[in-house]
C-alpha positions as CSV (number, residue, x, y, z in Angstrom):
1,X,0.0,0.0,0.0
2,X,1.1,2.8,-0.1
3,X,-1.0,2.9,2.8
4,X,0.7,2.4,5.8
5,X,2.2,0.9,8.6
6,X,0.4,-1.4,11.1
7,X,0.7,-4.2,8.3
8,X,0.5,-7.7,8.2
9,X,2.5,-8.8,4.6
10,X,-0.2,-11.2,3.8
11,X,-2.6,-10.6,6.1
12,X,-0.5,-13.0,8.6
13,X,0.6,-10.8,11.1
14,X,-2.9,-9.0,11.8
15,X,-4.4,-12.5,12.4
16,X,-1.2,-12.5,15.5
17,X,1.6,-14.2,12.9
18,X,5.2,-12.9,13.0
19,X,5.7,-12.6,9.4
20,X,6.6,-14.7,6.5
21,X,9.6,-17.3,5.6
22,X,10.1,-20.9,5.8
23,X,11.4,-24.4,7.0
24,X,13.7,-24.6,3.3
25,X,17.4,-25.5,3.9
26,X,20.0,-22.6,3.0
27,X,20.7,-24.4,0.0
28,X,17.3,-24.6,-0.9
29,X,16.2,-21.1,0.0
30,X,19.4,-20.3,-2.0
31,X,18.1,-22.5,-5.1
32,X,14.6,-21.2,-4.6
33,X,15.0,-17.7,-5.1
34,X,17.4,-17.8,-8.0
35,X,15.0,-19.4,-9.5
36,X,12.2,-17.0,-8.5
37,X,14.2,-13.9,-10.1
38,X,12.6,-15.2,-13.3
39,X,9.3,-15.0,-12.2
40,X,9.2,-11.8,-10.4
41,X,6.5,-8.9,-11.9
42,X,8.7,-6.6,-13.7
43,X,7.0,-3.5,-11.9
44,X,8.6,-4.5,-9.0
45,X,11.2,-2.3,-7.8
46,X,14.5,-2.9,-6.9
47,X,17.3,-2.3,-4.9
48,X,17.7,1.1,-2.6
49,X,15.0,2.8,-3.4
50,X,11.8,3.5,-5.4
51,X,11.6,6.0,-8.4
52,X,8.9,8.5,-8.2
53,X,8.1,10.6,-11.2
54,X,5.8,13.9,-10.1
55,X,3.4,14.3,-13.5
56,X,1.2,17.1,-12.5
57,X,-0.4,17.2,-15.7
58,X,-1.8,13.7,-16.1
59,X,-5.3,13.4,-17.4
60,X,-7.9,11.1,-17.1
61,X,-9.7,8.9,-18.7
62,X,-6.7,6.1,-17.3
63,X,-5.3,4.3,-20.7
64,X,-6.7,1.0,-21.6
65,X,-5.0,-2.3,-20.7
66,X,-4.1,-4.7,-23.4
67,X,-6.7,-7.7,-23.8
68,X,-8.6,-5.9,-21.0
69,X,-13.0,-6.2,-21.1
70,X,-15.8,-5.6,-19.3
71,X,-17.9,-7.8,-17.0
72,X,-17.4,-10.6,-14.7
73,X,-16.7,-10.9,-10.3
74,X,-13.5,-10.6,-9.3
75,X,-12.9,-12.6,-6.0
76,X,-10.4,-11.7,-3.2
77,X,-9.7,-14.1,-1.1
78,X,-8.1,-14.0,2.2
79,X,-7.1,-15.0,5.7
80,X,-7.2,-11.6,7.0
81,X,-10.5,-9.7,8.2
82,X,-10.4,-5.9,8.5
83,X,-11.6,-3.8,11.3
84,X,-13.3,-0.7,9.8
85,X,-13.1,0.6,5.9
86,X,-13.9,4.0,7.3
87,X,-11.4,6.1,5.0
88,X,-10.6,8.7,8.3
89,X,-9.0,5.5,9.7
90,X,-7.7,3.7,7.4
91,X,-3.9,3.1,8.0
92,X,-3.5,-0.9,7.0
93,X,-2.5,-1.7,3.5
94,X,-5.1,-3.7,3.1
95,X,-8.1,-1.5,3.9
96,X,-6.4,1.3,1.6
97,X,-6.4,-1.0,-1.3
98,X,-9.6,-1.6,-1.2
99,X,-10.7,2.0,-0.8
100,X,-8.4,2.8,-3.9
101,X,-12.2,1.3,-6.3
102,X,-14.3,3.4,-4.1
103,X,-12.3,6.6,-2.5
104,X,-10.6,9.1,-4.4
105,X,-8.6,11.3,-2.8
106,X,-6.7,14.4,-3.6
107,X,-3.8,13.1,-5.8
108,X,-3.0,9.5,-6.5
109,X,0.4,7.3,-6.8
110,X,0.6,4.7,-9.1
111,X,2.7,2.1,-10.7
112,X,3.3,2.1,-14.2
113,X,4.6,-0.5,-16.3
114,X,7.9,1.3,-16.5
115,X,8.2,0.8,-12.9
116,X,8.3,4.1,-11.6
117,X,5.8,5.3,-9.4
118,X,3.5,8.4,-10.9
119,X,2.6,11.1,-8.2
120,X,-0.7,12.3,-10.3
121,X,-3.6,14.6,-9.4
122,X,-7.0,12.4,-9.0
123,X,-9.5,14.9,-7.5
124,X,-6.9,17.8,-7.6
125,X,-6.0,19.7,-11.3
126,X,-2.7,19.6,-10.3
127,X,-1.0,18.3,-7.1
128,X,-0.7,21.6,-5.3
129,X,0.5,25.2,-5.3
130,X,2.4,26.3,-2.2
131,X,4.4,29.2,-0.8
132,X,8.2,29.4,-0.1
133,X,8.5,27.4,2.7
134,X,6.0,25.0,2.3
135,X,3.6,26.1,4.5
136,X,1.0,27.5,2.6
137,X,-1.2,24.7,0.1
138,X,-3.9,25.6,-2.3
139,X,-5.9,22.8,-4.0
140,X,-8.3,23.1,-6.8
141,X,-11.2,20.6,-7.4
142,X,-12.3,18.8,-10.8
143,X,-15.0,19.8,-12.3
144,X,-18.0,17.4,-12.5
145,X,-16.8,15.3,-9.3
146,X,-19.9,13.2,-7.6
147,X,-20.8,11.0,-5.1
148,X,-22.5,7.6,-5.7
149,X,-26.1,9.4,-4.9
150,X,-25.1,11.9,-7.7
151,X,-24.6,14.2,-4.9
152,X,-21.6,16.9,-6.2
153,X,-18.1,16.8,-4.4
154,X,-17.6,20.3,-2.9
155,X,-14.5,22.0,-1.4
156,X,-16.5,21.9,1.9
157,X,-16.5,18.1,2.3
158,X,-12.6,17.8,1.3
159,X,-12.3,20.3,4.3
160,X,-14.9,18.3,6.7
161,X,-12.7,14.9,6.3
162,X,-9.4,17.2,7.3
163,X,-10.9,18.2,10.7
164,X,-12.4,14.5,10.9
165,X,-8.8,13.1,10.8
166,X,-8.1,15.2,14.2
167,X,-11.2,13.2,15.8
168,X,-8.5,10.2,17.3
169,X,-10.2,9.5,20.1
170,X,-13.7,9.1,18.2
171,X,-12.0,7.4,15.3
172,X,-8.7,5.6,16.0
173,X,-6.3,4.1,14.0
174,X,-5.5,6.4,11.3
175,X,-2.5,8.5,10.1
176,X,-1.0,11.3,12.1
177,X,1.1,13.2,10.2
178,X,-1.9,16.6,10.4
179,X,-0.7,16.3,14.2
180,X,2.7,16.9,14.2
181,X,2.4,19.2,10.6
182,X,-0.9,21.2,10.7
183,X,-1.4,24.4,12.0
184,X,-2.9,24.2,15.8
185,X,-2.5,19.8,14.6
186,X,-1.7,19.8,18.2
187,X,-4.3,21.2,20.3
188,X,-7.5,20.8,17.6
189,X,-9.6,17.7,18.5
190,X,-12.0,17.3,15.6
191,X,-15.7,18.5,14.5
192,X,-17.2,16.4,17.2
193,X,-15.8,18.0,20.0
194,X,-17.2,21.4,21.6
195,X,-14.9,24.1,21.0
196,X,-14.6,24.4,25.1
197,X,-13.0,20.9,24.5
198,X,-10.6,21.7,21.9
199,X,-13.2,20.8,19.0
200,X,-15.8,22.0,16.6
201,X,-16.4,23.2,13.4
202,X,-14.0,25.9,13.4
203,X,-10.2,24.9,12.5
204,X,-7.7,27.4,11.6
205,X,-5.5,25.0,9.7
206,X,-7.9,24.6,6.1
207,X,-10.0,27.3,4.5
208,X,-12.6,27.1,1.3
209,X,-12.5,30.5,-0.5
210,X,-14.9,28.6,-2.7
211,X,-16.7,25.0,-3.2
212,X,-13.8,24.5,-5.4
213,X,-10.6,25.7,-3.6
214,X,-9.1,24.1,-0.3
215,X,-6.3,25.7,1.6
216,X,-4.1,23.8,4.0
217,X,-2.3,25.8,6.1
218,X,1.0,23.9,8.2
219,X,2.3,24.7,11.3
220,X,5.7,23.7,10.0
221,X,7.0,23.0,6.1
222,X,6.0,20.2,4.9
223,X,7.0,19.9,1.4
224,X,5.6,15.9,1.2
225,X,2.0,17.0,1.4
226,X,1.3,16.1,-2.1
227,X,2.3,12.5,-1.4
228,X,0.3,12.5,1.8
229,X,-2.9,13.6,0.4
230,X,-2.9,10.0,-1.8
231,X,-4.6,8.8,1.3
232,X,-7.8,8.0,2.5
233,X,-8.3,10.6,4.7
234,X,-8.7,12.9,2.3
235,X,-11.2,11.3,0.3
236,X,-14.1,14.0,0.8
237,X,-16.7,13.3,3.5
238,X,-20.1,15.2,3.3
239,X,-20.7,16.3,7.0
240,X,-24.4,15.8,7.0
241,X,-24.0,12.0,6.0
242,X,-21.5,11.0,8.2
243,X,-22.6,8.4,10.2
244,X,-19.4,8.2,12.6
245,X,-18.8,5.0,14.0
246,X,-20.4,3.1,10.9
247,X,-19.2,5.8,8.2
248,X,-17.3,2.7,7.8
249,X,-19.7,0.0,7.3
250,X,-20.9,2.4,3.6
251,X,-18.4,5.4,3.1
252,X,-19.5,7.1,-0.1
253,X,-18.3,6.5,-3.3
254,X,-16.6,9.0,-5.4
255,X,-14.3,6.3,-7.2
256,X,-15.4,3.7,-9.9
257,X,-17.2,1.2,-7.0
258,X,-18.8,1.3,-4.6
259,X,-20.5,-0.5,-1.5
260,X,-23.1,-2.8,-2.4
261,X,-23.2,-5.4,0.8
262,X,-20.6,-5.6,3.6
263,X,-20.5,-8.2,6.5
264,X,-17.7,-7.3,8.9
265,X,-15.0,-10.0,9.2
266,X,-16.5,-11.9,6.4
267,X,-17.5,-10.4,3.3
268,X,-17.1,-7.2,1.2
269,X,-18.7,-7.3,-2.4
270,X,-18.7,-4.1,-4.8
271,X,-20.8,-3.2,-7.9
272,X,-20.3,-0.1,-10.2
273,X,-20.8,3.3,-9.4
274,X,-22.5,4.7,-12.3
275,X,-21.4,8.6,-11.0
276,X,-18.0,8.0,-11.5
277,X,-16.5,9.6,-14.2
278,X,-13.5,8.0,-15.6
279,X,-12.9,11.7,-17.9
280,X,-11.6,13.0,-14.4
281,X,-9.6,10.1,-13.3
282,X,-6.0,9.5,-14.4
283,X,-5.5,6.1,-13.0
284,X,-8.5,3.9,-12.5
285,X,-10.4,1.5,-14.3
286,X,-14.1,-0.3,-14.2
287,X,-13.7,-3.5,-16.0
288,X,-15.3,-6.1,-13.9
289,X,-19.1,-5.5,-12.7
290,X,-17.9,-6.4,-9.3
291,X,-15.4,-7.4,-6.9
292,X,-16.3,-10.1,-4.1
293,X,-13.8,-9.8,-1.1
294,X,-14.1,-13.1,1.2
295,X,-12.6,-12.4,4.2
296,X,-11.1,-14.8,7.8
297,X,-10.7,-17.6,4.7
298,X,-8.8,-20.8,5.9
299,X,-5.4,-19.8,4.8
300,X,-3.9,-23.0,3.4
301,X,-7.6,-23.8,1.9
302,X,-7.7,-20.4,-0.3
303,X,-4.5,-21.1,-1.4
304,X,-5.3,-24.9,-2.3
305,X,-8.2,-23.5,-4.1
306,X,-6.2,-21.2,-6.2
307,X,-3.4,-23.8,-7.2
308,X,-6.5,-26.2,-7.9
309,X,-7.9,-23.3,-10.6
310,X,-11.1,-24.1,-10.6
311,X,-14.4,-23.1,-11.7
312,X,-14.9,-20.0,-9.8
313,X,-11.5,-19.7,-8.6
314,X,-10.3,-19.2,-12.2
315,X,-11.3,-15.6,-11.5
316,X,-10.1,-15.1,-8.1
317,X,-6.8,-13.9,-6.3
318,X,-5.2,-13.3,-2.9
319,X,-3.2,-10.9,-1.1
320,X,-1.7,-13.4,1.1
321,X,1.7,-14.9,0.8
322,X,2.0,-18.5,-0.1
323,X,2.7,-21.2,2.8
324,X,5.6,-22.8,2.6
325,X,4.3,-26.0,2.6
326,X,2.2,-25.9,-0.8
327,X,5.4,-24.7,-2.7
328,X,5.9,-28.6,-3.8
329,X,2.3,-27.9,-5.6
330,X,3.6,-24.9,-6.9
331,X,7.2,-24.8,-8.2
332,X,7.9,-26.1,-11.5
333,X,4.4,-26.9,-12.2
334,X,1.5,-25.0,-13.6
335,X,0.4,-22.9,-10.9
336,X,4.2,-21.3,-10.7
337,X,2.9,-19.2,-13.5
338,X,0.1,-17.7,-11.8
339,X,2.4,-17.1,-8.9
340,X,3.7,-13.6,-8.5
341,X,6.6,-12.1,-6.1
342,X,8.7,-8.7,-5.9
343,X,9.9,-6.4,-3.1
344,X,7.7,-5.1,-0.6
345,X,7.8,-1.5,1.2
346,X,7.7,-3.2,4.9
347,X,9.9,-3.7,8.0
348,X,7.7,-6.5,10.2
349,X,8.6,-6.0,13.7
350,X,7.8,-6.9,17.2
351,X,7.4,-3.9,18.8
352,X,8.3,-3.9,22.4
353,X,6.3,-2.0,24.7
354,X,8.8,0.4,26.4
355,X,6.8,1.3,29.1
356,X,6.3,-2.3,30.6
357,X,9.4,-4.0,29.0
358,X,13.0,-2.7,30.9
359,X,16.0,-2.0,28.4
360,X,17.9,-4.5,29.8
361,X,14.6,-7.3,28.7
362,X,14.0,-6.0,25.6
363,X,17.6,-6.8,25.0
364,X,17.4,-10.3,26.4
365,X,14.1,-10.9,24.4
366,X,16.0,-10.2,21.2
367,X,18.8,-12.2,21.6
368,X,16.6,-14.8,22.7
369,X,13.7,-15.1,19.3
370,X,13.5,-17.7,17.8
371,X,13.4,-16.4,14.1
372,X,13.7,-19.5,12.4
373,X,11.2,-21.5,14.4
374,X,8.4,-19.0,14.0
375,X,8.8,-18.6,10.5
376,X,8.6,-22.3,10.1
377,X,5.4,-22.3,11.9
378,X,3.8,-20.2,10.7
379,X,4.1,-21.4,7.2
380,X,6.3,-18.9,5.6
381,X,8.5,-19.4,2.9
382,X,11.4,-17.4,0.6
383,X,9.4,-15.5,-1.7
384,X,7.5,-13.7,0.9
385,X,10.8,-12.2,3.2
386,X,14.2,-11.2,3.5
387,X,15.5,-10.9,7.2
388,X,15.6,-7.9,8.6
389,X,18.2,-6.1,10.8
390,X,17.0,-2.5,10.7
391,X,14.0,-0.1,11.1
392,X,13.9,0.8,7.4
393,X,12.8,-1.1,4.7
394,X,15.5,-2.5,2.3
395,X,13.9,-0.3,0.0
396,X,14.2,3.5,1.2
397,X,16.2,5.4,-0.5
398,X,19.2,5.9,1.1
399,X,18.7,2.6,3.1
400,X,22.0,1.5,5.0
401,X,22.1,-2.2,6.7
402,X,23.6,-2.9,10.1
403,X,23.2,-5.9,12.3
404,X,23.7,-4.7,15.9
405,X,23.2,-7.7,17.6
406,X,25.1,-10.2,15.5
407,X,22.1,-12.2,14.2
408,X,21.3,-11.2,11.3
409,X,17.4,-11.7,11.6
410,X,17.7,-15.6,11.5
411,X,18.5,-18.5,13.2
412,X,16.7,-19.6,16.5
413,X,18.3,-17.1,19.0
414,X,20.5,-18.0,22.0
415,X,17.9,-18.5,24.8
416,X,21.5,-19.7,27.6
417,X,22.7,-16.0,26.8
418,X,19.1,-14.5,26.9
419,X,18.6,-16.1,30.0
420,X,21.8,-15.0,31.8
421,X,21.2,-11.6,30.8
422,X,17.9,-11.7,32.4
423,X,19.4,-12.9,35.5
424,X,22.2,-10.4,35.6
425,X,19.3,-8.4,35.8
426,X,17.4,-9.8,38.2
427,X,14.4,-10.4,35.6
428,X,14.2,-13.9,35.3
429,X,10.5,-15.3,34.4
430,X,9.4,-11.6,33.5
431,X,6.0,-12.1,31.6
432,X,5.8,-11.4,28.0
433,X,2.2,-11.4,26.9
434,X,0.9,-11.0,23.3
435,X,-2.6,-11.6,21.8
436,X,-3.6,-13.8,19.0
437,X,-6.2,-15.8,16.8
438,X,-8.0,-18.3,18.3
439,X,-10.1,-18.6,15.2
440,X,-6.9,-19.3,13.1
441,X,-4.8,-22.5,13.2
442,X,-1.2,-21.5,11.9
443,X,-1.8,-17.9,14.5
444,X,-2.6,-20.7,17.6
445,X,0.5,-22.6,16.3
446,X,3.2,-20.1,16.2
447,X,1.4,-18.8,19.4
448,X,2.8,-21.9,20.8
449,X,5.7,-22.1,19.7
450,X,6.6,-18.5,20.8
451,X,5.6,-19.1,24.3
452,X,7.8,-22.6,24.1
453,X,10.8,-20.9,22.9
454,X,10.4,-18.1,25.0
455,X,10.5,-20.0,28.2
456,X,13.5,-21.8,27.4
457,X,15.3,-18.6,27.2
458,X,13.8,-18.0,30.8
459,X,11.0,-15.6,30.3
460,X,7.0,-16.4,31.6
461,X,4.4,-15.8,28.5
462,X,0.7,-15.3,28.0
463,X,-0.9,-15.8,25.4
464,X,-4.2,-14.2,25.3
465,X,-6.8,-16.2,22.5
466,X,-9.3,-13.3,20.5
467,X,-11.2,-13.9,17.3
468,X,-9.2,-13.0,14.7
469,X,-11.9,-9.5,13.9
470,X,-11.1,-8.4,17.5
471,X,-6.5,-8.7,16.9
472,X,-6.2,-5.7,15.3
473,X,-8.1,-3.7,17.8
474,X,-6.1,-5.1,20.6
475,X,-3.1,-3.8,18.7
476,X,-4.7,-0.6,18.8
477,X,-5.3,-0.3,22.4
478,X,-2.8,1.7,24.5
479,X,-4.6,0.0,27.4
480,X,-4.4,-3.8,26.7
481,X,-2.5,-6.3,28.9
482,X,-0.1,-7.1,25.7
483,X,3.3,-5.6,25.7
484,X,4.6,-7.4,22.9
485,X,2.6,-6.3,19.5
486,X,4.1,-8.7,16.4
487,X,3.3,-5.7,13.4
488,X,5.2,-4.1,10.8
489,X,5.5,-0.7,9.5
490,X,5.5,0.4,5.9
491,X,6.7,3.2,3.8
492,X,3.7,5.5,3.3
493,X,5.7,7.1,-0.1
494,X,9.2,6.5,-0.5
495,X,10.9,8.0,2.1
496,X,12.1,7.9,5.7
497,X,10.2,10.4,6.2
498,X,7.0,8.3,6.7
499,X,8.8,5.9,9.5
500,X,10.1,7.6,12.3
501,X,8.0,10.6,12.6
502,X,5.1,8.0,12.6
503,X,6.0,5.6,14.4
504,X,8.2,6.8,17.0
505,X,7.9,10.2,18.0
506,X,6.8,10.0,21.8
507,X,4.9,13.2,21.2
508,X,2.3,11.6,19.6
509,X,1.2,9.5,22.4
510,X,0.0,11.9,25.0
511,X,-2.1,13.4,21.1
512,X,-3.4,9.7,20.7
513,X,-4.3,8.3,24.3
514,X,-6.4,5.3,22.5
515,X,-4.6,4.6,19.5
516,X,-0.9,5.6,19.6
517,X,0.4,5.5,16.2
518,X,3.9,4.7,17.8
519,X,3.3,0.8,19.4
520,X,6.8,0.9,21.1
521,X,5.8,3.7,23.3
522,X,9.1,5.2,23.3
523,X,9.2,9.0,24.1
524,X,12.9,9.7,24.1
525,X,14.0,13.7,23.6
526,X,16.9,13.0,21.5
527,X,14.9,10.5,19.3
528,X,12.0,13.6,19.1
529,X,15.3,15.6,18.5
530,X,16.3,14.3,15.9
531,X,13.3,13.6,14.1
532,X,12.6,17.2,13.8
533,X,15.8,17.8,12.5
534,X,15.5,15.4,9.5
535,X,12.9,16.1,8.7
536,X,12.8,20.0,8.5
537,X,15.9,19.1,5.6
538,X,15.2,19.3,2.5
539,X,14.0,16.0,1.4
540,X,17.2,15.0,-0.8
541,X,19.4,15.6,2.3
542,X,17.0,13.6,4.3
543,X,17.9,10.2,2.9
544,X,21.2,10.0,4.2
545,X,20.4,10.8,7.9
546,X,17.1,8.1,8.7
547,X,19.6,5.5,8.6
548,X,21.7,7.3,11.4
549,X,18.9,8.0,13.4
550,X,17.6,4.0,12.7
551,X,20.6,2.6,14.3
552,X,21.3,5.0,17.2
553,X,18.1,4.0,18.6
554,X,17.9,0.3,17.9
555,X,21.7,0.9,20.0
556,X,20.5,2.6,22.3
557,X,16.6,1.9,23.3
558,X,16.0,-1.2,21.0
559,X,11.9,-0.2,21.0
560,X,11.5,-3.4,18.3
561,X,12.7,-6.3,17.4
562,X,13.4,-6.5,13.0
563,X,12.2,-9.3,12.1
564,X,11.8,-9.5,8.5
565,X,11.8,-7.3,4.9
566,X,8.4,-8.3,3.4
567,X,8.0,-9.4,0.0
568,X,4.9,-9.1,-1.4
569,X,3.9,-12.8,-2.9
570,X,0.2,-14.0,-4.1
571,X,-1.7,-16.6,-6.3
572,X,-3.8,-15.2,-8.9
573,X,-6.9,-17.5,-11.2
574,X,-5.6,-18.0,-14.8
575,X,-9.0,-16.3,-16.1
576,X,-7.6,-12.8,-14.4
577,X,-5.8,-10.1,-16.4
578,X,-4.5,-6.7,-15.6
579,X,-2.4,-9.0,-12.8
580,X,0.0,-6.0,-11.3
581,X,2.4,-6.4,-8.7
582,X,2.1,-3.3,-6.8
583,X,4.3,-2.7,-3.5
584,X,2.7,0.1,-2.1
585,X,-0.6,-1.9,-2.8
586,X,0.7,-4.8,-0.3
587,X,-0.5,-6.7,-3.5
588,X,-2.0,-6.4,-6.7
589,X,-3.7,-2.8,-7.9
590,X,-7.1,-3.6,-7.7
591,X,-8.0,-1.0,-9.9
592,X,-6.3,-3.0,-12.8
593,X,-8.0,-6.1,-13.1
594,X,-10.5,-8.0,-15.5
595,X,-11.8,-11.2,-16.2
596,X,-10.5,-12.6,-19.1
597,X,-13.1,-14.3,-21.7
């Protein structure tokens, strides 16, 4: 996705999963991915960093695909089952994927068969005007722009979903970044506040001269704001039909789809939006007459089902990474062709909750996880990881690698040392407690194994059992008994930029008090420090100083344990076209596909 942050690469780790890899000798990982190179979608991008290309004067209607048609269902499939599709907080990669058929937003990014991502205008005529130092942003609004009801997009409603994204405490979970950049982002709690409580309708920090001009006004420069207006949250909103808590359950539809039934944790399906008109959108597509998104799917069955290609499933496709354990049905046969696998945008972690966990544990618990063993169990394989030693993703530019603790993010730990050091500390049996699926087998089975490793390295563990709906809401909840939270962060465009002012600036804690965006808790000055500093650079100087900042705080506070580099790997029906590999998508572009006759 583009999208975000509290990930799961396959849906695995929202369901309580570590991440991806597998049981596959050296050799044979070795073997494996050589052979993979082959078969990777040439969109994917490689090696330190993604390309991003700002076209400001990109036009719709979006140019046709070859061989693509009209008509048909397009099924998703998946193990994963999202909490909310509410665009104000949507911050997984998942949910923002989805929302890409229905939501429009301000500008757009997208992948194009050059591989090169395209910073385009989508509701916007261009992707911005702004003053000298960046603090100062005037947008300008298509004309003809409508909602599903045929309702017309107005400058207002951009503005209403702004001051909604300050409503954290109402609606949790979604990006931050209007806290710590926009004017008053700090003290301004939302439209659903009273103004006596730091709410209301009134907020300094956006204007509408007119119904077809929004101005955003920053407290700080923030030269990035065309990259973070591709999100959700600034889809317009119409205030009168917001429905709050379940806005999400039907947001309205400016994009080619829209809602037609939704069943939370199990099914999503989407029809046409006849209002949509693809003369003002640069990037999107309505080929198939619907999509059906089956959600808390076995995961080995879906996958079995798309290897099988049958009936039905000949138009279907995944977002989850493949299990280790079918690759034998997949390799060298058929389905290997349907089979698609590139570079991802995430750092999975486990982030360690610094206000429970003591330095001296979190270091113990590190040198004590069992990488390999949890990888095996939970079915991961090759094609779907890389391990990880840092904060950044392999893919940021100006990405440096370190290994500070000397394990470079495999093997099965060294639970003798682990459990000396929590002696010498006089921590031995300290209680690491993490959540997970009790609806899910491979979740309950690398619950298990955790909690057996773990205690062999001399730590107590609880594992607390939740339907797999319910996990990602305990991740969310600054109040739960948890203080390990297995997640992963991705880059929200491609820069540091969108990692450690997210996820680890302690200043946004006390701004979120029921859904911190940073899950380590740490509020360290010199980390806030610094992260002000970088980020006030301009952006080309930025790239060389995340990586300094990444590894002075893994040295000296070690808020997360790296576990892996996703790739993003899925399964696709062989009656599906317009199949994209798109990183920042967490999967394929949604907005690409059609059934093939």
């Amino acid at each position: 996705m583009r999208y975000r942050r509290l990930v799961a690469v396959a849906g695995a780790l929202a369901l309580g999963l570590t991440a991806c890899g597998g049981g596959a000798s050296p050799s044979q990982r070795a073997a494996q991915q050589d052979k993979q190179k082959q078969k990777e979608s040439p969109a994917a991008p490689k090696g330190a960093g993604f390309q991003v290309v700002e076209d400001a004067n990109a036009k719709g209607p979006a140019k046709d695909l070859a061989g693509a048609r009209k008509g048909g269902t397009v099924t998703i499939l998946t193990a994963a089952a999202p909490e909310t599709f509410d665009p104000t907080r949507s911050y997984y990669i998942d949910t923002g994927s989805v929302l890409r058929l229905t939501a429009r937003t301000l500008t757009a990014l997208e992948l194009r068969p050059d591989g090169k991502y395209y910073l385009v205008p989508d509701l916007a005529t261009d992707l911005g005007e702004h003053n000298a130092d960046y603090t100062r942003w005037t947008f300008h609004l298509k004309d003809g722009l409508k909602y599903e009801d045929g309702s017309p997009v107005t400058a207002q409603d951009l503005a209403y979903s702004v001051k909604r994204s300050f409503a954290t405490e109402e609606l949790p979970g979604g990006p931050t970044y209007q806290q710590s950049y926009f004017l008053d982002g700090t003290t301004y709690k939302g439209p659903f506040k009273s103004k006596a409580k730091g709410g209301g309708p009134d907020y300094a920090g956006v204007e509408t001269p007119d119904d077809k001009t929004v101005v955003m006004k920053m407290a700080k420069p923030f030269p990035d704001l065309p990259y973070y207006t591709t999100f959700p949250v600034f889809t317009p909103i119409p205030q009168a039909k917001d429905t709050k808590d379940a806005y999400g359950n039907h947001p309205l539809a400016t994009g080619p789809y829209k809602f037609s039934s939704y069943q939370k944790g199990k099914r999503l399906v989407l029809v046409k939006n006849d209002q949509w008109d693809p003369k003002t959108d640069p990037e999107r597509h309505q080929y198939a007459d619907s999509y059906d998104f089956k959600y808390s799917q076995n995961p080995i069955k879906l996958q079995e089902q798309l290897i099988a290609d049958n009936g039905p499933d000949q138009t279907a496709i995944t977002y989850d990474g493949v299990d280790s354990s079918l690759l034998p049905k997949i390799q060298g046969k058929e389905p290997e062709k349907r089979m698609m696998t590139g570079d991802g945008t995430c750092t999975d972690f486990i982030y360690l909750d610094t206000r429970r966990i003591p330095l001296e544990v979190r270091r113990a618990l590190i040198t004590a996880w069992p990488f390999d063993s949890l990888h095996k169990a939970g079915g991961d394989n090759p094609f779907t990881y890389s391990p990880a030693t840092t904060i950044l993703p392999r893919v940021t530019p100006g990405f440096v690698k370190y290994d500070l603790f000397g394990n470079g993010g495999k093997g099965d730990g060294n639970p003798a040392k682990a459990r000396q050091m929590l002696e010498k500390a006089g921590k031995l049996g300290f209680d690491v407690v993490w959540a997970y699926s009790n609806d899910n087998d491979i979740s309950a089975q690398v619950s298990a194994v955790r909690a057996q490793k773990l205690k062999a390295a001399g730590f107590r563990t609880t594992a607390i059992p939740m339907p797999r709906d319910q996990v990602r809401a305990e991740f969310e909840n600054p109040k739960s008994k948890i203080n390990i939270r297995p997640l992963g962060w991705c880059l929200d465009w491609p820069s540091g930029t969108t990692v450690f002012p997210a996820i680890f600036d302690g200043r946004l804690i006390a701004l979120n008090p029921n859904s911190a965006p940073n899950k380590s808790f740490l509020d360290a000055k010199d980390v806030n420090a610094e992260i002000d500093r970088i980020s006030a650079l301009p952006v080309k100087e930025q790239a060389a100083e995340w990586p300094k900042l990444d590894k002075m705080m893994m040295q000296k506070y070690a808020p997360v344990i790296p576990v892996d580099y996703g790739k993003t790997n899925f399964l696709f029906g062989s009656k599906l076209g317009g199949v994209v590999l798109d990183p920042f998508s967490g999967g394929p572009d949604f907005t690409k596909l059609f059934v093939k006759q």
